[in-house]
C-alpha positions in Angstrom: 104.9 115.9 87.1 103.3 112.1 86.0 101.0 110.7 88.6 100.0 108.2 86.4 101.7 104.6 86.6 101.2 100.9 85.0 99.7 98.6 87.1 102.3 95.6 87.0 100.9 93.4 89.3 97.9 92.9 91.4 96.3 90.4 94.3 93.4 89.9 96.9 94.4 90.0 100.4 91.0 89.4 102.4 88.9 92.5 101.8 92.0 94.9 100.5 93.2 94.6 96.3 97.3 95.2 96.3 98.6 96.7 93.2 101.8 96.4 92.4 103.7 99.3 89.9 107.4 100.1 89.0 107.8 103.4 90.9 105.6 105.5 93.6 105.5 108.8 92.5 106.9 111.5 94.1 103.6 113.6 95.2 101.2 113.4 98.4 97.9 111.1 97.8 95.7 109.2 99.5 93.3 108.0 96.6 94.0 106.5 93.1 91.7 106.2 90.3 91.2 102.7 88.1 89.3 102.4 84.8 87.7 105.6 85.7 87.0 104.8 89.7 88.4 106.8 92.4 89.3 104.0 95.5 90.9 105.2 98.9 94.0 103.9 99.8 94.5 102.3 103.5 97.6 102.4 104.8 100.6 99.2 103.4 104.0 98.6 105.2 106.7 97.3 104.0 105.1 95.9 100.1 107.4 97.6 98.1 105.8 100.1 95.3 102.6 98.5 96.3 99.2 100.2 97.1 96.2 98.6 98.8 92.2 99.7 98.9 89.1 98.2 99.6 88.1 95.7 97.1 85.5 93.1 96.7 85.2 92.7 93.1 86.6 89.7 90.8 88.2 92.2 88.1 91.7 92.2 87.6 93.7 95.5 87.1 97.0 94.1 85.9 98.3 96.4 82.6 95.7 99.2 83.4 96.7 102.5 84.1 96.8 103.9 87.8 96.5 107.7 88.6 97.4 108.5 91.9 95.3 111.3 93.5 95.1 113.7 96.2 
């Protein structure tokens, strides 16, 4: 089972980072980890194969890799 994903798309939404990949995998998570940081997710509604997490940094995390974790 991959829990790994490209990150296709991201953007600030106040305090939250969205990022955008081509497909959710199919497994329970509730945290992902980026360039080697583990971020909660809070919960998203209807942002299609988007995640969001706290965020307050200026980094971009467009064509990184995405593990989603339980």
């Amino acid at each position: 089972m991959d829990n790994k994903r490209k990150i296709i798309d991201d953007f600030q939404v106040f305090e939250y980072r969205v990022i955008r990949v081509e497909s959710i995998p199919d497994i329970i998570f509730n945290k992902v980890k980026i360039k080697g940081q583990i971020y909660e997710l809070v919960p998203t509604y209807d942002i299609e194969n988007c995640v969001a997490f706290e965020y307050d940094g200026d980094d971009t995390f467009q064509n990184c890799e995405v593990e989603f974790i339980r």
